[in-house]
mmCIF entry with sequence, helices, sheets and N, C-alpha, C, O atoms, coordinates in Angstrom:
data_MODEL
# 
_entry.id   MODEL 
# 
_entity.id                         1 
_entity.type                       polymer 
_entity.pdbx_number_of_molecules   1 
# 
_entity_poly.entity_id                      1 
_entity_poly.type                           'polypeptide(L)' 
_entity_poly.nstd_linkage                   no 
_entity_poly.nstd_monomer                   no 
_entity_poly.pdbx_seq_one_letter_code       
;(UNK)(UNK)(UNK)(UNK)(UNK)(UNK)(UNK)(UNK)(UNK)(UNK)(UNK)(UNK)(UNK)(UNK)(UNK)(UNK)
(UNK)(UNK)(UNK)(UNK)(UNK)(UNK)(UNK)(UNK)(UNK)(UNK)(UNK)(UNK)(UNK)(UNK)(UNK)
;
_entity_poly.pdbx_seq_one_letter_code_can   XXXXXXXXXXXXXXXXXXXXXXXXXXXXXXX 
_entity_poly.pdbx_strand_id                 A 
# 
loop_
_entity_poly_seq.entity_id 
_entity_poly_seq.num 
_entity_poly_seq.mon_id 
_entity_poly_seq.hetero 
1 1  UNK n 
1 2  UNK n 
1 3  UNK n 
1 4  UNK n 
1 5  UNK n 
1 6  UNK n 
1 7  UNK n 
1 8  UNK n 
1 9  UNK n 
1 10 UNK n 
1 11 UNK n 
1 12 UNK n 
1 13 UNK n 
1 14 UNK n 
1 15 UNK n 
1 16 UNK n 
1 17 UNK n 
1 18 UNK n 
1 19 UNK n 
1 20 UNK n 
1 21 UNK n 
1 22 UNK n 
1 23 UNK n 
1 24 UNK n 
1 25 UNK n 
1 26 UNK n 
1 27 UNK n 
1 28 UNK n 
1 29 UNK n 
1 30 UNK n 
1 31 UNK n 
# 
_struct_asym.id          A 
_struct_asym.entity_id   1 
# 
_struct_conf.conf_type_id            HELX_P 
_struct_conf.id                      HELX_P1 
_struct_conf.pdbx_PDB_helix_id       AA1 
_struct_conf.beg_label_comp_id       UNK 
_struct_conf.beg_label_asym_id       A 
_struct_conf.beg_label_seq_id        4 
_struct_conf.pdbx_beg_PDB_ins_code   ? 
_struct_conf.end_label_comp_id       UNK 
_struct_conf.end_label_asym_id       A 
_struct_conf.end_label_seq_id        30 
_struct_conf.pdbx_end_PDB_ins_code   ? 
_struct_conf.beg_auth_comp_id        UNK 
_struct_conf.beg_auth_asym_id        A 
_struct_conf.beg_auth_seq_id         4 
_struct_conf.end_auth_comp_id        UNK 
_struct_conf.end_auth_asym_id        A 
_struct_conf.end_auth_seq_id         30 
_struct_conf.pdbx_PDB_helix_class    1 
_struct_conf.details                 ? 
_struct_conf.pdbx_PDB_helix_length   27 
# 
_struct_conf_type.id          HELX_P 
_struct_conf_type.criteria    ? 
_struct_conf_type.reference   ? 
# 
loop_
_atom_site.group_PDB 
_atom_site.id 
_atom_site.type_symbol 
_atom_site.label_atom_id 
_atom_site.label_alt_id 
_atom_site.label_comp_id 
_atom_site.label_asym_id 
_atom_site.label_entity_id 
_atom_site.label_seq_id 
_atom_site.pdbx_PDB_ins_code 
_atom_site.Cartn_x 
_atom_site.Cartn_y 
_atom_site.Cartn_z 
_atom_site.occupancy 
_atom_site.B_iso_or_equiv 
_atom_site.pdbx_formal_charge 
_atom_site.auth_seq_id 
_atom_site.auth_comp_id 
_atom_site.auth_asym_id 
_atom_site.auth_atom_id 
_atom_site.pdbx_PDB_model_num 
ATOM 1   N N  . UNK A 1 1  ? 0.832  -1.205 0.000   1.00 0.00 ? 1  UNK A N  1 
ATOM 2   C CA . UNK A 1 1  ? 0.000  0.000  0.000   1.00 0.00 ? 1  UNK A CA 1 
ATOM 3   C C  . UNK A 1 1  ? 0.872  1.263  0.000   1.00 0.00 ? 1  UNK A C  1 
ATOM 4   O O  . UNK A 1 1  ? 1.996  1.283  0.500   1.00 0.00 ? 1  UNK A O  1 
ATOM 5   N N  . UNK A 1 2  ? 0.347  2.207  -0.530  1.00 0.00 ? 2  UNK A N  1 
ATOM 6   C CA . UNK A 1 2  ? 1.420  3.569  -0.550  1.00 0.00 ? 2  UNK A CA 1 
ATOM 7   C C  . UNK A 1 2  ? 0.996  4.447  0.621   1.00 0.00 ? 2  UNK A C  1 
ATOM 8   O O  . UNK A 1 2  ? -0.160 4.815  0.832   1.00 0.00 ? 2  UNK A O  1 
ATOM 9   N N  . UNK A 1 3  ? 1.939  4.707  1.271   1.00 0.00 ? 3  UNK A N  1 
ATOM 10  C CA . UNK A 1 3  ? 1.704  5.823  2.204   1.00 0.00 ? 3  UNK A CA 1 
ATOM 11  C C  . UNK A 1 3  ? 0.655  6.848  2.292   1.00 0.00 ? 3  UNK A C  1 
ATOM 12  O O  . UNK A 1 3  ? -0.188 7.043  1.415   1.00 0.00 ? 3  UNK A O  1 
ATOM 13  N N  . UNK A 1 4  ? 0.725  7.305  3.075   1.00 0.00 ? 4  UNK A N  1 
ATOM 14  C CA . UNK A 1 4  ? -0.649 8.682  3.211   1.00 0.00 ? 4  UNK A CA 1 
ATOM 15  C C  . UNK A 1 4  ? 0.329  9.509  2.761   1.00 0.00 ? 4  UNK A C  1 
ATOM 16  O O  . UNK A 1 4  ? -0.188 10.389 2.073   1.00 0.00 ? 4  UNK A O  1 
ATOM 17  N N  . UNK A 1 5  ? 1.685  9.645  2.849   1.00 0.00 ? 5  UNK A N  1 
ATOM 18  C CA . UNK A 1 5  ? 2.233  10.738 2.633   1.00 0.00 ? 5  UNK A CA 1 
ATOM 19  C C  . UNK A 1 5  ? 2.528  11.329 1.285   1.00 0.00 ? 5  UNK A C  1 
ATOM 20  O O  . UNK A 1 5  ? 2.843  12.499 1.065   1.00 0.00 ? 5  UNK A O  1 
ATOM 21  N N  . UNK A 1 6  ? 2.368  10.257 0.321   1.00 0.00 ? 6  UNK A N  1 
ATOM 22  C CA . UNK A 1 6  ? 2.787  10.353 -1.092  1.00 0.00 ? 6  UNK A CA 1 
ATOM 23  C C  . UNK A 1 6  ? 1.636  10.852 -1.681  1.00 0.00 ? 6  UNK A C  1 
ATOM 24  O O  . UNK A 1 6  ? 1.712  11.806 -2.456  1.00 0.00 ? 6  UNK A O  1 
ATOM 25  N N  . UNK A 1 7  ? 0.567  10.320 -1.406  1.00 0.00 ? 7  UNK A N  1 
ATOM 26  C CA . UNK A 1 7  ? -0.396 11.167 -2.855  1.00 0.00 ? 7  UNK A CA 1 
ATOM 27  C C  . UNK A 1 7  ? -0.481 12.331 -2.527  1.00 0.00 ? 7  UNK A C  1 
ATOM 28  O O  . UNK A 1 7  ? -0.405 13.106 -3.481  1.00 0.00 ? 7  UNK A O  1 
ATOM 29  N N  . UNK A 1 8  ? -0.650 12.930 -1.242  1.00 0.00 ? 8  UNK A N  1 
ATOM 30  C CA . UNK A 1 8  ? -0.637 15.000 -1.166  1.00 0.00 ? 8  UNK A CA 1 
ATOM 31  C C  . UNK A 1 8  ? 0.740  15.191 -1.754  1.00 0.00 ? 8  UNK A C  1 
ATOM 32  O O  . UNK A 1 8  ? 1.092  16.364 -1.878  1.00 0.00 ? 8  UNK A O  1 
ATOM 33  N N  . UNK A 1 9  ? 1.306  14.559 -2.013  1.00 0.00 ? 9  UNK A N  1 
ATOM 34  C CA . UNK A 1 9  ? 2.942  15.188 -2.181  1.00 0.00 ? 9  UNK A CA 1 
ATOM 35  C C  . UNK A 1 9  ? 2.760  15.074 -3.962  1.00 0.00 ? 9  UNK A C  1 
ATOM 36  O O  . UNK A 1 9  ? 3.235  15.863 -4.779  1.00 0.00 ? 9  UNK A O  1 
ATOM 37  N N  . UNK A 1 10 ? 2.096  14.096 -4.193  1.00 0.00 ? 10 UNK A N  1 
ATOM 38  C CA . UNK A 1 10 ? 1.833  14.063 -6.040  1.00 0.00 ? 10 UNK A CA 1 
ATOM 39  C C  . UNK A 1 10 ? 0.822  15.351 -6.104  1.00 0.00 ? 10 UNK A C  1 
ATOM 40  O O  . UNK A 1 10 ? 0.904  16.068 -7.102  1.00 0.00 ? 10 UNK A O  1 
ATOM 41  N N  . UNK A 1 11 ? 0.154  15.578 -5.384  1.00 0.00 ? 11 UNK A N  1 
ATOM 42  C CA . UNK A 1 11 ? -1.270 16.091 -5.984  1.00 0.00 ? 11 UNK A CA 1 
ATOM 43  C C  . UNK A 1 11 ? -0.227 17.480 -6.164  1.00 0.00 ? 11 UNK A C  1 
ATOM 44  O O  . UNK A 1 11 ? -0.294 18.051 -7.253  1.00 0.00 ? 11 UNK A O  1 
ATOM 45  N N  . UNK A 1 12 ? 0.887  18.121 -4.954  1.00 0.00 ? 12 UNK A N  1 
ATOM 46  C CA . UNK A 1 12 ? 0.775  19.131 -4.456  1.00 0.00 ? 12 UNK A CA 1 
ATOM 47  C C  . UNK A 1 12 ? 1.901  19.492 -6.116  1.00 0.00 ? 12 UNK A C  1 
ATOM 48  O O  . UNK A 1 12 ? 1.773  20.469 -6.854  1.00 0.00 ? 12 UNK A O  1 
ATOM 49  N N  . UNK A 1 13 ? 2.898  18.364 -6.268  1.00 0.00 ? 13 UNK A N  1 
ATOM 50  C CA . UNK A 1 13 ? 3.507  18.427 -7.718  1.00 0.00 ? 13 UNK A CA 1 
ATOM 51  C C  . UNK A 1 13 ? 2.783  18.959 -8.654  1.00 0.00 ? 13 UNK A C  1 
ATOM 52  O O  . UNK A 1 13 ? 2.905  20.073 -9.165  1.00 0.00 ? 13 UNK A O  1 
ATOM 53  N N  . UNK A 1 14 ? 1.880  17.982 -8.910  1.00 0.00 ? 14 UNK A N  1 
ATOM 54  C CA . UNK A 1 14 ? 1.211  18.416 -10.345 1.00 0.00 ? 14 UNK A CA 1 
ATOM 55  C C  . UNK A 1 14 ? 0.461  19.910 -10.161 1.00 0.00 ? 14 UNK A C  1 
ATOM 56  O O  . UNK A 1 14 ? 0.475  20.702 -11.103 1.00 0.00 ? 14 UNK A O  1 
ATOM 57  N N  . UNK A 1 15 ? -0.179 20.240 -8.916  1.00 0.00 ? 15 UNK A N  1 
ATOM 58  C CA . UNK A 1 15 ? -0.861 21.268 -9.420  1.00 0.00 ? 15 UNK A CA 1 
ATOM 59  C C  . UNK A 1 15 ? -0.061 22.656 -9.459  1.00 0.00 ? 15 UNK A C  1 
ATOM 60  O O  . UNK A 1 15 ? -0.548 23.711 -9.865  1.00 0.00 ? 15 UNK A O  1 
ATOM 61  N N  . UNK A 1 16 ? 1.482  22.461 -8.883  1.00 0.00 ? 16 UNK A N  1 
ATOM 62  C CA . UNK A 1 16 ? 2.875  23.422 -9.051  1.00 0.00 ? 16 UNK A CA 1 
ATOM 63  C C  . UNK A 1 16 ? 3.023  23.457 -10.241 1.00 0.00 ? 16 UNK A C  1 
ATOM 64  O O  . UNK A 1 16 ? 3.317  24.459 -10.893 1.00 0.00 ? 16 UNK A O  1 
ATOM 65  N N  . UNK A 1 17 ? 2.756  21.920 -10.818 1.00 0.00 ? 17 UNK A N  1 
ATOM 66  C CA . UNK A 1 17 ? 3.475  22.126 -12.470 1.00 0.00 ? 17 UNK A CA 1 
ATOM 67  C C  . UNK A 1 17 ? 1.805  22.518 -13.274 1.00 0.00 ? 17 UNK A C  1 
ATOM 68  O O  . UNK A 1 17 ? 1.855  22.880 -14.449 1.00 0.00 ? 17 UNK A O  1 
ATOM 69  N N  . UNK A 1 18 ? 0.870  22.454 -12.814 1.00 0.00 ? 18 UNK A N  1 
ATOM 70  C CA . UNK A 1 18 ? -0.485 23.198 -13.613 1.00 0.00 ? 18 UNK A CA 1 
ATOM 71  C C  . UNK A 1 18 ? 0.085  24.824 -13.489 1.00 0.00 ? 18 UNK A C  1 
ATOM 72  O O  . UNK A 1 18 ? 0.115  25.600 -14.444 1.00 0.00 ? 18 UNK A O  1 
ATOM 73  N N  . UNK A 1 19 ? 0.485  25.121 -12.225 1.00 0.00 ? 19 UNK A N  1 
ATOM 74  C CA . UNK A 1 19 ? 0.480  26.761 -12.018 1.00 0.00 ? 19 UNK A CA 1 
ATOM 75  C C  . UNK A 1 19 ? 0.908  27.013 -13.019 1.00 0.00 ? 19 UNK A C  1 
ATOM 76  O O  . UNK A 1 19 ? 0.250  27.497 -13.940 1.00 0.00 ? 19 UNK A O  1 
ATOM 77  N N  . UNK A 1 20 ? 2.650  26.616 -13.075 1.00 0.00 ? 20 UNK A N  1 
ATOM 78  C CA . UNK A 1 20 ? 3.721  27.222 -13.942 1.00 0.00 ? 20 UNK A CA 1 
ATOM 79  C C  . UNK A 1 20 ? 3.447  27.475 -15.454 1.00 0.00 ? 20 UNK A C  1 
ATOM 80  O O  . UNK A 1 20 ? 3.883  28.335 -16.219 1.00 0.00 ? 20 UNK A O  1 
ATOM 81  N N  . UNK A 1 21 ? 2.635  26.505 -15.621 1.00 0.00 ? 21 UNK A N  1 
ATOM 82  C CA . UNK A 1 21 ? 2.158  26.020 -17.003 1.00 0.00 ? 21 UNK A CA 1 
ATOM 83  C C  . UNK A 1 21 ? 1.142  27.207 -17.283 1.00 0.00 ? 21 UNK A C  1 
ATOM 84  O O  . UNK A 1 21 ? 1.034  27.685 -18.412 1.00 0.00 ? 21 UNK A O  1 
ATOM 85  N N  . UNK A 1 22 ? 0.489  27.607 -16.327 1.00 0.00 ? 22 UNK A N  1 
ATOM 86  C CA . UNK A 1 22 ? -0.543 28.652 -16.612 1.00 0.00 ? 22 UNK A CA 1 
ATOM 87  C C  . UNK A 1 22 ? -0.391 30.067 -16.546 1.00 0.00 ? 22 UNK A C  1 
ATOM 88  O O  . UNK A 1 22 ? -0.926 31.042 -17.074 1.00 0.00 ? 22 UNK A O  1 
ATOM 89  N N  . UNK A 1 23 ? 0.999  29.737 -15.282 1.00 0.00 ? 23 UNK A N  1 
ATOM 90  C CA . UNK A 1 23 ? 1.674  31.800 -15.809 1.00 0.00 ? 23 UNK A CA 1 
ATOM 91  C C  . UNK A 1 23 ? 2.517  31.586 -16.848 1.00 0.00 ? 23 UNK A C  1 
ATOM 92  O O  . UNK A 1 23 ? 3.122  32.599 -17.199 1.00 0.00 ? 23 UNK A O  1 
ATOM 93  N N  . UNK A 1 24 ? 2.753  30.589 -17.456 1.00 0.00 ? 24 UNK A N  1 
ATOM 94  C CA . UNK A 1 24 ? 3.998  30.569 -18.376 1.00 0.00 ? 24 UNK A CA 1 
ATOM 95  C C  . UNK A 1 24 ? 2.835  30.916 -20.046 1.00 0.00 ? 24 UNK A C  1 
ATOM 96  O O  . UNK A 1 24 ? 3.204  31.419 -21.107 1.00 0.00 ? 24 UNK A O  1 
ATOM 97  N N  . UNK A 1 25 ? 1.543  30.450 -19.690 1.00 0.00 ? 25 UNK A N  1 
ATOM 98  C CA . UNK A 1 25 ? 1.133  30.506 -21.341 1.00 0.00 ? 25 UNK A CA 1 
ATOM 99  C C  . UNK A 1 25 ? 0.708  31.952 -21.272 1.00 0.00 ? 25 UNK A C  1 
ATOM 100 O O  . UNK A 1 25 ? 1.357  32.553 -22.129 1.00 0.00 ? 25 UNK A O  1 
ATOM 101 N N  . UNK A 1 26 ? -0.022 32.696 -20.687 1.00 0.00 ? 26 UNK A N  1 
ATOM 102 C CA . UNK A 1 26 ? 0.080  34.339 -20.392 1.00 0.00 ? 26 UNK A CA 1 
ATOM 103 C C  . UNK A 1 26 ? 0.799  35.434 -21.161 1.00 0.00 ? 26 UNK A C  1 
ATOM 104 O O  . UNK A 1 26 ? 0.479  36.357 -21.910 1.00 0.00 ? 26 UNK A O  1 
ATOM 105 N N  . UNK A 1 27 ? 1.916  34.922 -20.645 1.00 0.00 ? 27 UNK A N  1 
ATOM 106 C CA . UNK A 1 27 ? 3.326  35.416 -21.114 1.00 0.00 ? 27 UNK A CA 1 
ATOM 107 C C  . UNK A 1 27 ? 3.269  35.394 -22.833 1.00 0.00 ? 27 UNK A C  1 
ATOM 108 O O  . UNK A 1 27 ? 3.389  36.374 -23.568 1.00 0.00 ? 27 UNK A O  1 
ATOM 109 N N  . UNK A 1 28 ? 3.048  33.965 -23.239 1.00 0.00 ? 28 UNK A N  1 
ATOM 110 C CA . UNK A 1 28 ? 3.879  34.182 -24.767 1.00 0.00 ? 28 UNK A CA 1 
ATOM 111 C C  . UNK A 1 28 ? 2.780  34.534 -25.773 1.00 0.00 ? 28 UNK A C  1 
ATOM 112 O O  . UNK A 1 28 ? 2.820  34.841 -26.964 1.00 0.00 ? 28 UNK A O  1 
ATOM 113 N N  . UNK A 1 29 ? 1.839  34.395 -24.937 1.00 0.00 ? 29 UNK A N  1 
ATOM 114 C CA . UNK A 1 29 ? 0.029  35.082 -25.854 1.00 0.00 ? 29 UNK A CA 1 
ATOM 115 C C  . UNK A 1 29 ? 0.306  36.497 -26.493 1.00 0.00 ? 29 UNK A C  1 
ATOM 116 O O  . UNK A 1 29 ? 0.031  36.477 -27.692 1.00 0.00 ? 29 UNK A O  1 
ATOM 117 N N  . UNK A 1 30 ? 0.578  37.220 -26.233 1.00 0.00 ? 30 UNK A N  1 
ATOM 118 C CA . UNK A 1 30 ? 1.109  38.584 -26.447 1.00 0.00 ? 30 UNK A CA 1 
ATOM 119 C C  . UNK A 1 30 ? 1.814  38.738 -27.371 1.00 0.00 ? 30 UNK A C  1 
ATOM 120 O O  . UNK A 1 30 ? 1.482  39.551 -28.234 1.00 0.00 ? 30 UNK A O  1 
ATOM 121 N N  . UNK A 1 31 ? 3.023  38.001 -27.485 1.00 0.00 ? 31 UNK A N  1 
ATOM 122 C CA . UNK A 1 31 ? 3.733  37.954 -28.250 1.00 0.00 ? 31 UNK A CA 1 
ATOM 123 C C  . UNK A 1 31 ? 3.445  37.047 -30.031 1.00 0.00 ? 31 UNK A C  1 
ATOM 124 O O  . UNK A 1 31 ? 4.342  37.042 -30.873 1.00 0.00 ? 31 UNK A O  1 
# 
């Protein structure tokens, strides 16, 4: 079984890498 500690630690990844992904497309719209 996987820890309690690992899936908040995935969830908390991916939705860091949703952020980045979402100030990063912002940016090149403009251009």
């Amino acid at each position: 079984m996987v820890p309690n500690v690992i899936v908040p630690l995935l969830v908390f990844i991916l939705l860091f890498l949703v952020g980045t992904m979402a100030k990063a497309l912002p940016l090149y719209q403009p251009m």
